[in-house]
Backbone as XML, in Angstrom:
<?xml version="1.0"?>
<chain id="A" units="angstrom">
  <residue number="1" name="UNK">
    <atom name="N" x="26.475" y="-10.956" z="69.039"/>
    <atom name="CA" x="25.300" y="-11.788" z="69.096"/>
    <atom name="C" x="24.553" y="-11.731" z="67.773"/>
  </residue>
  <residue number="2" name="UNK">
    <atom name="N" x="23.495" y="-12.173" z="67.551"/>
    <atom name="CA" x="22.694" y="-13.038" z="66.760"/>
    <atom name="C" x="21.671" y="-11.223" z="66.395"/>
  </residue>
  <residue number="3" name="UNK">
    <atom name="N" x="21.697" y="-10.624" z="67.236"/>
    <atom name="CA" x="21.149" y="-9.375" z="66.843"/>
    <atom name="C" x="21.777" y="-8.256" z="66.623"/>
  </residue>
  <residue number="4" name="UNK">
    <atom name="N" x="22.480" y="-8.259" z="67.235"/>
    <atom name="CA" x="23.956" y="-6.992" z="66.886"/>
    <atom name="C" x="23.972" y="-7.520" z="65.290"/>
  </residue>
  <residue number="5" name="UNK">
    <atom name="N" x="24.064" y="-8.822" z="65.034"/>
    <atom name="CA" x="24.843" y="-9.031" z="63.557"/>
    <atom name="C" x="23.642" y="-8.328" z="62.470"/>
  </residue>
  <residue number="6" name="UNK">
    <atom name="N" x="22.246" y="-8.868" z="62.901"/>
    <atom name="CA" x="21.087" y="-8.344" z="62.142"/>
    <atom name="C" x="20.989" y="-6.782" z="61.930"/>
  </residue>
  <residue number="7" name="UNK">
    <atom name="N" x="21.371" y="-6.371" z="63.196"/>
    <atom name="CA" x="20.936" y="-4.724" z="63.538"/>
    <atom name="C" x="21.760" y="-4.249" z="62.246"/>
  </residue>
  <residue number="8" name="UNK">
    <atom name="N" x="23.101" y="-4.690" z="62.918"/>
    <atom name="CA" x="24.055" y="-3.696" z="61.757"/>
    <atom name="C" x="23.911" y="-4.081" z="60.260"/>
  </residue>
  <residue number="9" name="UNK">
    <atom name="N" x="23.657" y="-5.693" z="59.474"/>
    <atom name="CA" x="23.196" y="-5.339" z="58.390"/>
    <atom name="C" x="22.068" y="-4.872" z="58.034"/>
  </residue>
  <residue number="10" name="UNK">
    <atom name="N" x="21.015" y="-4.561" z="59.138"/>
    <atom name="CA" x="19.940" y="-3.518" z="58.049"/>
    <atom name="C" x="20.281" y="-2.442" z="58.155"/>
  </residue>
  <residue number="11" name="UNK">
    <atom name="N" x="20.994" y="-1.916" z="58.936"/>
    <atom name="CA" x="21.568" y="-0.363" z="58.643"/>
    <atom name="C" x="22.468" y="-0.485" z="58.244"/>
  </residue>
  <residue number="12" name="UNK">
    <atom name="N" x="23.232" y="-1.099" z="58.100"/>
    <atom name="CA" x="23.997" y="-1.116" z="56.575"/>
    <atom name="C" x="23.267" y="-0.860" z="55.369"/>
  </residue>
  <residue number="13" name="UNK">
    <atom name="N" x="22.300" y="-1.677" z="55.160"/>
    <atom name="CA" x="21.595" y="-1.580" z="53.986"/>
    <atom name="C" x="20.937" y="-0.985" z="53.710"/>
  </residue>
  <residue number="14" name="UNK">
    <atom name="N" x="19.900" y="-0.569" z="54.856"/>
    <atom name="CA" x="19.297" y="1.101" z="54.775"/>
    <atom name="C" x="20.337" y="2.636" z="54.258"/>
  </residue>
  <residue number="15" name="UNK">
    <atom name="N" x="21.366" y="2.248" z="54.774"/>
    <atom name="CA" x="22.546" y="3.214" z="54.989"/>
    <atom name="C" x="22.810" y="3.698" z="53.238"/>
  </residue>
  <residue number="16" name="UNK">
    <atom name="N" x="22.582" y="2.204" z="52.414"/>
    <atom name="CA" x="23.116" y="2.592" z="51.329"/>
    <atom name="C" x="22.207" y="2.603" z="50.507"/>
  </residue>
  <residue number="17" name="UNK">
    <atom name="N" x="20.827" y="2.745" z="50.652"/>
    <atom name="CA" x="19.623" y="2.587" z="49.781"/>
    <atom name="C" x="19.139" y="4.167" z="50.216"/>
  </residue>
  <residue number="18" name="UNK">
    <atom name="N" x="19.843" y="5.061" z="51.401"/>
    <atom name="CA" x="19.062" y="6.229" z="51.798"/>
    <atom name="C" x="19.634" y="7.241" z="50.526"/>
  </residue>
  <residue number="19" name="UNK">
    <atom name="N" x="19.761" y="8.422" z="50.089"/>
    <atom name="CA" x="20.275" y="9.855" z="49.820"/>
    <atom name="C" x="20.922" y="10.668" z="50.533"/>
  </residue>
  <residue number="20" name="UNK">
    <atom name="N" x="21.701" y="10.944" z="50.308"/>
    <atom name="CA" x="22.277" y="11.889" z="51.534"/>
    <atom name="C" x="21.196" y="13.448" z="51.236"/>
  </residue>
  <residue number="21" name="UNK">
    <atom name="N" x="21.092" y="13.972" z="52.627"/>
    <atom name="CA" x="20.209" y="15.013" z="52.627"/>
    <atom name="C" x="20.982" y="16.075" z="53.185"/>
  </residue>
  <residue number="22" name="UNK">
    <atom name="N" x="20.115" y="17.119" z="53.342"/>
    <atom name="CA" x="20.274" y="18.789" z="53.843"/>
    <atom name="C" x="21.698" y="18.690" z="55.496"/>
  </residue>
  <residue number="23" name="UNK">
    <atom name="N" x="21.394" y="17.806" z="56.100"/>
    <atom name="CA" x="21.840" y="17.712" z="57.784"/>
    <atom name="C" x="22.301" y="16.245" z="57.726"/>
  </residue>
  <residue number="24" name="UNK">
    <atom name="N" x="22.741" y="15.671" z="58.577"/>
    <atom name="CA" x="23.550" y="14.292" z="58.852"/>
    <atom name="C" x="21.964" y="13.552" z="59.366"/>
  </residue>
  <residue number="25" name="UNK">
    <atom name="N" x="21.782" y="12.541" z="58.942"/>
    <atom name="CA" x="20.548" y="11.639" z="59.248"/>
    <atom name="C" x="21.574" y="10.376" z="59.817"/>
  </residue>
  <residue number="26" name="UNK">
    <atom name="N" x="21.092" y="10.388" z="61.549"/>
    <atom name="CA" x="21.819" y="9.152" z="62.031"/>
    <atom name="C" x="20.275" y="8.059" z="61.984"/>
  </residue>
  <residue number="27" name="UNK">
    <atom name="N" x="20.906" y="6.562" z="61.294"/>
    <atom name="CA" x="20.059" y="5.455" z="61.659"/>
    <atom name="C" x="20.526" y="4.577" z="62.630"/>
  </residue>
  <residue number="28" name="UNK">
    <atom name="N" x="20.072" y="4.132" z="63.956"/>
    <atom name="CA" x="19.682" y="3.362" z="64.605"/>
    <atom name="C" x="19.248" y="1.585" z="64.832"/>
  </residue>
  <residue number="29" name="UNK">
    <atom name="N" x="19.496" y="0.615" z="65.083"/>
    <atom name="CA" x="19.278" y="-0.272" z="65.062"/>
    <atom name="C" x="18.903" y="-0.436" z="66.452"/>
  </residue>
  <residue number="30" name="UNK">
    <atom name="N" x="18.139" y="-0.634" z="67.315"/>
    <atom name="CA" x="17.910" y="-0.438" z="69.079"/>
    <atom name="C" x="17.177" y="-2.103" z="69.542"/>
  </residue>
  <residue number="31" name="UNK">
    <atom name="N" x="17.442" y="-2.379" z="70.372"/>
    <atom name="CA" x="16.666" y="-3.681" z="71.171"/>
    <atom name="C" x="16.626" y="-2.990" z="72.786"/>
  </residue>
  <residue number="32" name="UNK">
    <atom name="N" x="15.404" y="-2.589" z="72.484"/>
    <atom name="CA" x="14.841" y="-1.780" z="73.896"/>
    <atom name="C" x="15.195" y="-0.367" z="73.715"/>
  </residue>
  <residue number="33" name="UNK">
    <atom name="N" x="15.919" y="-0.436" z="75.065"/>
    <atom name="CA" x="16.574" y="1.355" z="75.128"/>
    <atom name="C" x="18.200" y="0.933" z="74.585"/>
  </residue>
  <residue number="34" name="UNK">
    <atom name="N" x="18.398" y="0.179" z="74.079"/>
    <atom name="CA" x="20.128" y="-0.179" z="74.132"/>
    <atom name="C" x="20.040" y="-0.502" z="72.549"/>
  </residue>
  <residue number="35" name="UNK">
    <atom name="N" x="21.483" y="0.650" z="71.921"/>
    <atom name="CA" x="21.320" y="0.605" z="70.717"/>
    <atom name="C" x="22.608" y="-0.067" z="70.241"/>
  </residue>
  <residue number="36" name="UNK">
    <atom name="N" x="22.219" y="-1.044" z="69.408"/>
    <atom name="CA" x="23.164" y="-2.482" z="69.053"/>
    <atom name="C" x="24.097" y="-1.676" z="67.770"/>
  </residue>
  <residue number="37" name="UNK">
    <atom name="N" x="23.550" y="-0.483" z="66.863"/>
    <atom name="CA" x="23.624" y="-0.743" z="65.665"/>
    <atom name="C" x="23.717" y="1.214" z="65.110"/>
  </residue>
  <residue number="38" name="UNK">
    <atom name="N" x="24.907" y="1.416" z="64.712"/>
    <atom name="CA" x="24.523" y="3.178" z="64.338"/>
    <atom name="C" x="25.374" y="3.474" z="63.142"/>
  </residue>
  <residue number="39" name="UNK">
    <atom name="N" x="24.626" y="3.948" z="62.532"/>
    <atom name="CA" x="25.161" y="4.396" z="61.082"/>
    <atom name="C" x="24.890" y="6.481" z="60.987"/>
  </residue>
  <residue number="40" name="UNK">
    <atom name="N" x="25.783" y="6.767" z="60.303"/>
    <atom name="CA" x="25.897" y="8.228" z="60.180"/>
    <atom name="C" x="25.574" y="8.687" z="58.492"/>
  </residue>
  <residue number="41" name="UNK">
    <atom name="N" x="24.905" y="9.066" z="57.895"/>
    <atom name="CA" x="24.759" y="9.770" z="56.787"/>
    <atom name="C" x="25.211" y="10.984" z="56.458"/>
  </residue>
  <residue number="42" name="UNK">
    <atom name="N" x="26.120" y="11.226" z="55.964"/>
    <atom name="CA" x="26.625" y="12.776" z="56.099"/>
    <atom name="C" x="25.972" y="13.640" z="55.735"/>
  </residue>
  <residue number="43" name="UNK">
    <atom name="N" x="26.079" y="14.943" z="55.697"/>
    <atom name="CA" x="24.661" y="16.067" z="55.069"/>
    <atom name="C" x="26.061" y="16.553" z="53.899"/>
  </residue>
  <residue number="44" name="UNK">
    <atom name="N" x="25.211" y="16.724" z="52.852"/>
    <atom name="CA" x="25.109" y="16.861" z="51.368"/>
    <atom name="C" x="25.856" y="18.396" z="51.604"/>
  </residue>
  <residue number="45" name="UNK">
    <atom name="N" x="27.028" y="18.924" z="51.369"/>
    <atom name="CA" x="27.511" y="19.948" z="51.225"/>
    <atom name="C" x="27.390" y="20.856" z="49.913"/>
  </residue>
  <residue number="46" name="UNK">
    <atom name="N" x="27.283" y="22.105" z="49.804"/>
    <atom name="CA" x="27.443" y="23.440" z="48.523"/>
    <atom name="C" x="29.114" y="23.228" z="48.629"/>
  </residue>
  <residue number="47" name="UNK">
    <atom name="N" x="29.683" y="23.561" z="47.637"/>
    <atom name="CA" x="31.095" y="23.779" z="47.511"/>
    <atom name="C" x="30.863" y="25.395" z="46.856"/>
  </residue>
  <residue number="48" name="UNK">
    <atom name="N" x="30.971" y="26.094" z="48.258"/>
    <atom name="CA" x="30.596" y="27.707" z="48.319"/>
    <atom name="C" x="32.203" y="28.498" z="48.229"/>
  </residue>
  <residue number="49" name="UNK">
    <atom name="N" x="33.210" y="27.454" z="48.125"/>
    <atom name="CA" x="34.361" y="28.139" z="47.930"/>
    <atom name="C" x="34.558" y="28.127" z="46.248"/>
  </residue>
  <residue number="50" name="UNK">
    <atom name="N" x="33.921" y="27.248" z="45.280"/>
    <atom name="CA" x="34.338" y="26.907" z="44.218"/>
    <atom name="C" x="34.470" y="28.376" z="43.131"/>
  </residue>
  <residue number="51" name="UNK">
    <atom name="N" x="33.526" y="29.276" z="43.690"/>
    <atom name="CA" x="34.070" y="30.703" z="42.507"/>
    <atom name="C" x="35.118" y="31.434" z="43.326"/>
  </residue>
  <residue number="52" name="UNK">
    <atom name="N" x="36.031" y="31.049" z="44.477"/>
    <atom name="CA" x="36.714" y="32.102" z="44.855"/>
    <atom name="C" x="38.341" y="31.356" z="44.036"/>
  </residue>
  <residue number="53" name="UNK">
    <atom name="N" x="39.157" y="32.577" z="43.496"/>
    <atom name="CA" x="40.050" y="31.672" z="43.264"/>
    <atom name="C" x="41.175" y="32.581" z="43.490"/>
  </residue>
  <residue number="54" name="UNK">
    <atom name="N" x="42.530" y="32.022" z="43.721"/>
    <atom name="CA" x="43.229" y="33.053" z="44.534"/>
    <atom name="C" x="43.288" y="32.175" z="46.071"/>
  </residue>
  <residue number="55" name="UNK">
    <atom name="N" x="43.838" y="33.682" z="46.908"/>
    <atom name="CA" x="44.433" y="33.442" z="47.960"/>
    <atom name="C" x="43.492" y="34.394" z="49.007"/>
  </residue>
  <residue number="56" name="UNK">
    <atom name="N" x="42.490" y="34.904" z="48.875"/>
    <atom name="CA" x="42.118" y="35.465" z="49.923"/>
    <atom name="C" x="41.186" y="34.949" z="50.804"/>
  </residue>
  <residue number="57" name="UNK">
    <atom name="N" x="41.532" y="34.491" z="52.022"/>
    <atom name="CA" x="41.376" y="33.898" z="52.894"/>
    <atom name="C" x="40.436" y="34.479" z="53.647"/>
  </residue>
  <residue number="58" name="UNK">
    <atom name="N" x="40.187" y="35.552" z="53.809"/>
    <atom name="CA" x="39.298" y="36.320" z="54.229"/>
    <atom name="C" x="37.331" y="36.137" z="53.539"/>
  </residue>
  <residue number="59" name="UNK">
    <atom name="N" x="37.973" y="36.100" z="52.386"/>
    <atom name="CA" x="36.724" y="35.873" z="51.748"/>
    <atom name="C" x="36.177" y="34.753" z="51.760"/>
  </residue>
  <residue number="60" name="UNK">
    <atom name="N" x="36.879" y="33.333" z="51.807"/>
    <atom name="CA" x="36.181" y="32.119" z="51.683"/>
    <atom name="C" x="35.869" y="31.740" z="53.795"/>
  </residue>
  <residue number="61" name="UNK">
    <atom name="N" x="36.884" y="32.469" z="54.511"/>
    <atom name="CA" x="35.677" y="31.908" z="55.696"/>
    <atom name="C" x="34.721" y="32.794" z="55.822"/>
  </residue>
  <residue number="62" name="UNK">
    <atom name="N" x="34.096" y="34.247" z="55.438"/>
    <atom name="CA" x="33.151" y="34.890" z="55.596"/>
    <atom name="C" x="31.886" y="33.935" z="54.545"/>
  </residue>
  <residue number="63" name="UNK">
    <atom name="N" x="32.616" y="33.293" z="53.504"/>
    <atom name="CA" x="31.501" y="32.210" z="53.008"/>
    <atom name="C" x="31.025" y="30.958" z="53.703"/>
  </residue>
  <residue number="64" name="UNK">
    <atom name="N" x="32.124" y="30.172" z="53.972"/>
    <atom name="CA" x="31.890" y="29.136" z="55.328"/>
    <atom name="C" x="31.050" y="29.500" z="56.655"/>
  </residue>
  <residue number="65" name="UNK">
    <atom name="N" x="31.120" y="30.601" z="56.614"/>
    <atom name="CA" x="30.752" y="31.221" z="58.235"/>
    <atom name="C" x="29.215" y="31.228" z="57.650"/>
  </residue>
  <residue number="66" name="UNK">
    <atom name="N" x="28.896" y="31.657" z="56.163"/>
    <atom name="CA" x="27.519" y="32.356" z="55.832"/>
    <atom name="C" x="26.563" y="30.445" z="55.864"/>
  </residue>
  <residue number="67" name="UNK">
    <atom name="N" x="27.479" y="29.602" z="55.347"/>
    <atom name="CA" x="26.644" y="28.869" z="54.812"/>
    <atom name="C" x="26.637" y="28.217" z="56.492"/>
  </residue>
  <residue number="68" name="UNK">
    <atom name="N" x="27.275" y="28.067" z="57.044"/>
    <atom name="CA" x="27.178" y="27.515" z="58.618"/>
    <atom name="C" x="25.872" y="28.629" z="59.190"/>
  </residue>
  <residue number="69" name="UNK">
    <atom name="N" x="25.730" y="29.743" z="59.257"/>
    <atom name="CA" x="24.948" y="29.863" z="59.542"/>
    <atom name="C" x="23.559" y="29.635" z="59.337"/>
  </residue>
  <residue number="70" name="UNK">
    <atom name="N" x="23.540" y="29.310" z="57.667"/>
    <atom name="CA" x="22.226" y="29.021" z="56.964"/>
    <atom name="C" x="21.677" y="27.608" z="57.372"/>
  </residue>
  <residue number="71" name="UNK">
    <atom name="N" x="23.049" y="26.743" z="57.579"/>
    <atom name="CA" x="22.715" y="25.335" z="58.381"/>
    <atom name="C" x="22.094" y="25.519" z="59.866"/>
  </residue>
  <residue number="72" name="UNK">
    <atom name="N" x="22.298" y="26.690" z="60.363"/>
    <atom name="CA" x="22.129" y="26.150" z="62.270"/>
    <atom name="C" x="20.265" y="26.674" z="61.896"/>
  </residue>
  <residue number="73" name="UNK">
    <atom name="N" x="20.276" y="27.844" z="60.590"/>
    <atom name="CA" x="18.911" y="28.479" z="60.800"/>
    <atom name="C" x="17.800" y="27.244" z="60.528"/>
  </residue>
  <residue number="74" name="UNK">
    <atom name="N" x="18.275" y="26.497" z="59.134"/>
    <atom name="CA" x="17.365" y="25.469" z="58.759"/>
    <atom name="C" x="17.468" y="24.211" z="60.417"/>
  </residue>
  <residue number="75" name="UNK">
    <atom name="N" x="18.428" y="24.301" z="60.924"/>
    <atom name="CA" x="18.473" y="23.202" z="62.299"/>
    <atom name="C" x="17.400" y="23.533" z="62.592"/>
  </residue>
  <residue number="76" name="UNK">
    <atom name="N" x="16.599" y="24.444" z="63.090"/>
    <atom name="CA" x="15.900" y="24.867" z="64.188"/>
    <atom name="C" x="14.036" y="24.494" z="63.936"/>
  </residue>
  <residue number="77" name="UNK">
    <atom name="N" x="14.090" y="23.568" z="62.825"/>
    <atom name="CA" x="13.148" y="22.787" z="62.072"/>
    <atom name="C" x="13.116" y="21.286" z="61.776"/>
  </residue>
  <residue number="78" name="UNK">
    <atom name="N" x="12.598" y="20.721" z="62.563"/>
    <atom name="CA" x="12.998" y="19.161" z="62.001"/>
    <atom name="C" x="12.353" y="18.707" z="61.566"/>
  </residue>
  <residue number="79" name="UNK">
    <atom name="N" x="13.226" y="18.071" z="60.126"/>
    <atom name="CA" x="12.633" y="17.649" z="59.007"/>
    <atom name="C" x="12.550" y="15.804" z="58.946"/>
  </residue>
  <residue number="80" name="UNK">
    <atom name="N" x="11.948" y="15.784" z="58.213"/>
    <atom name="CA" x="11.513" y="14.421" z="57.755"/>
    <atom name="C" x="12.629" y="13.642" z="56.974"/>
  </residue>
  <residue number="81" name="UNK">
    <atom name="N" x="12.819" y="12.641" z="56.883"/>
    <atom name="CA" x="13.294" y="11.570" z="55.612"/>
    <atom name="C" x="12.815" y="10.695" z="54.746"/>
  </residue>
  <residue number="82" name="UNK">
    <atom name="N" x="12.586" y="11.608" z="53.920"/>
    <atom name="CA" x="11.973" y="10.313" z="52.910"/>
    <atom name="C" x="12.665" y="8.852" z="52.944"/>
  </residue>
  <residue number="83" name="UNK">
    <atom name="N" x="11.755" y="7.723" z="52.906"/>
    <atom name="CA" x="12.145" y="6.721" z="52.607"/>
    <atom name="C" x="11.534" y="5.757" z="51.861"/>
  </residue>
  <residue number="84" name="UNK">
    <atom name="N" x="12.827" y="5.691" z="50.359"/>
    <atom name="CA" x="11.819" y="5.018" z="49.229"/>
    <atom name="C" x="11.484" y="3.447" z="49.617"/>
  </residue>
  <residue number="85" name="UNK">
    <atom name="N" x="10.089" y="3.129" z="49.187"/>
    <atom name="CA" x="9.390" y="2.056" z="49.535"/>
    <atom name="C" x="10.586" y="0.827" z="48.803"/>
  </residue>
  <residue number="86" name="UNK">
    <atom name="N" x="11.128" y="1.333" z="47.987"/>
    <atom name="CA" x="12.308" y="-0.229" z="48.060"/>
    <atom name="C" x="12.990" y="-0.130" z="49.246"/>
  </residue>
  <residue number="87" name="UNK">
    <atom name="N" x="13.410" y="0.764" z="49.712"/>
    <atom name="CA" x="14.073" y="0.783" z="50.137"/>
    <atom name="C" x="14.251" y="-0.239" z="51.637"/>
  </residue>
  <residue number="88" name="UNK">
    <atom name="N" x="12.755" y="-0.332" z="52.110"/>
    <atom name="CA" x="12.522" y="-0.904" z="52.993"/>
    <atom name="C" x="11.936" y="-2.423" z="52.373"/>
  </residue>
  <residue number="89" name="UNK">
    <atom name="N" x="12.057" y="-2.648" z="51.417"/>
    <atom name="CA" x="11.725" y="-4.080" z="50.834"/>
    <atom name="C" x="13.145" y="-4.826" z="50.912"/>
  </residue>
  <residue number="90" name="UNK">
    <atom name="N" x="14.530" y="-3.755" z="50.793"/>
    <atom name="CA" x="15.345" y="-4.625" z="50.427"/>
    <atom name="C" x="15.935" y="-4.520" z="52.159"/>
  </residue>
  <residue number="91" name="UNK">
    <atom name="N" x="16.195" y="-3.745" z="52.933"/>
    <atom name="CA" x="16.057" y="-4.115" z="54.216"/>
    <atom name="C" x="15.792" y="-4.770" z="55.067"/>
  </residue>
  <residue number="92" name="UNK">
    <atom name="N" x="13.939" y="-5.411" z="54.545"/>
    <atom name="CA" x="13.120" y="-6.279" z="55.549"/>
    <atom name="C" x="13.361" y="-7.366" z="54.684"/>
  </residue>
  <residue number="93" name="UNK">
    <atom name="N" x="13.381" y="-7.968" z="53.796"/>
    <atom name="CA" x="13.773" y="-8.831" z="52.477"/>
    <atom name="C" x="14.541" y="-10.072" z="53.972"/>
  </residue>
  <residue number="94" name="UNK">
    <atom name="N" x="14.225" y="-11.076" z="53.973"/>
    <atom name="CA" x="14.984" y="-12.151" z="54.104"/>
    <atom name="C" x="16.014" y="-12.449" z="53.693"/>
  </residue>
  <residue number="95" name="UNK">
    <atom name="N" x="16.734" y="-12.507" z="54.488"/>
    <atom name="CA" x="18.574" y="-12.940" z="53.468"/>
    <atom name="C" x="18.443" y="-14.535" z="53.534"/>
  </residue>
  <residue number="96" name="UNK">
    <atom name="N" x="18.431" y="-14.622" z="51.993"/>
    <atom name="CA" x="18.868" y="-16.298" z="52.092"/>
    <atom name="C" x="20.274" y="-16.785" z="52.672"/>
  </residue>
  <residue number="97" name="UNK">
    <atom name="N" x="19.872" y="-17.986" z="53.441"/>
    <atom name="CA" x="21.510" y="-18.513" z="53.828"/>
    <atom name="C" x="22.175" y="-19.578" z="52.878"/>
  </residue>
  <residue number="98" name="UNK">
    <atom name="N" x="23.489" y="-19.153" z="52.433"/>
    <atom name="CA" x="23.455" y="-20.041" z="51.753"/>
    <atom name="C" x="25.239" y="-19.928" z="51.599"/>
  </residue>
</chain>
């Protein structure tokens, strides 16, 4: 429909005007309680394996394990998203038809 098509290009376009941040930021497109429109932002990873070099396997999941935990601690806080004021100009912006 005529709104499904709208929903998904402004989150499309939001999608690619956002930053990727700390955690996965899902955007939404909704008409009522029923959501037409979903986009996923991935969360911004450390590459905490990059000084191990070699084969010990032991050491890089006790790093994975550390930084997973540092993710569930910051979870337990919910944060905000900035959103730059273009960002929502080029979103709400009229698409010419043409």
């Amino acid at each position: 429909t005529k709104a499904e098509m709208l929903g998904r290009s402004m989150v499309a376009a939001l999608a690619s005007e956002l930053d990727r941040q700390v955690y996965d930021v899902i955007i939404q497109a909704t008409v009522g309680s029923r959501i037409i429109a979903r986009e996923t932002l991935r969360a911004v990873r450390k590459n905490v394996l990059a000084k191990c070099y070699g084969g010990d396997v032991s050491r890089k999941k006790k790093l994975l394990e550390k930084q997973k935990e540092g993710k569930k601690r910051r979870a337990l806080t919910v944060g905000d998203v900035p959103i730059p004021h273009a960002a929502f100009v080029k979103v709400l912006a009229p698409k010419s038809k043409g």
